[in-house]
C-alpha positions as CSV (number, residue, x, y, z in Angstrom):
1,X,53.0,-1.9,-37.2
2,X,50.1,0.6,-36.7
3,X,47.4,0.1,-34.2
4,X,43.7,0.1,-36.4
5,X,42.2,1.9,-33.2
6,X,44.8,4.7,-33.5
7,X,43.2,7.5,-35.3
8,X,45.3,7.7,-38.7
9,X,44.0,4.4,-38.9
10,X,43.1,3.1,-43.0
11,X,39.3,2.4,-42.5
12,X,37.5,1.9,-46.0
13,X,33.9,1.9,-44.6
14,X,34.7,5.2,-43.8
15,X,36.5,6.1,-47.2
16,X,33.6,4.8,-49.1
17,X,31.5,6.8,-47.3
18,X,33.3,9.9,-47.7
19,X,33.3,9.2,-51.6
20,X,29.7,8.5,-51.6
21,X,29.0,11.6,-49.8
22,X,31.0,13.6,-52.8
23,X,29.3,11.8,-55.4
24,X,25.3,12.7,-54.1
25,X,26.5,16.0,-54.0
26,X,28.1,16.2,-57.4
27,X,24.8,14.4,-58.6
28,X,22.9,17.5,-59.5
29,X,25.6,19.2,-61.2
30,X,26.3,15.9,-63.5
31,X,22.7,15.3,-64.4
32,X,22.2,19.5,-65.2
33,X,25.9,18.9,-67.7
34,X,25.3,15.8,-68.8
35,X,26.0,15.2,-72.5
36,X,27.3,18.9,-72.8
37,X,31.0,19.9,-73.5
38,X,32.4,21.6,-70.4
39,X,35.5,23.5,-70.7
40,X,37.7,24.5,-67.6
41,X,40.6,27.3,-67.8
């Protein structure tokens, strides 16, 4: 069993953040290509 205060500890308030972080600073770049065909090599 794993102790929740142990640092490896699953905490989704703090995944959510970190996803919410990546998406506000993504936002820019998907407002600037939205609509447009963008191809990656």
């Amino acid at each position: 069993m794993t102790d929740p205060t142990s640092p490896g500890a699953f905490d989704p308030a703090q995944e959510a953040t970190g996803k919410a972080a990546v998406l506000a600073d993504a936002l820019p770049w998907m407002k600037a290509f939205h609509g447009a065909t963008v191809v990656i090599k």
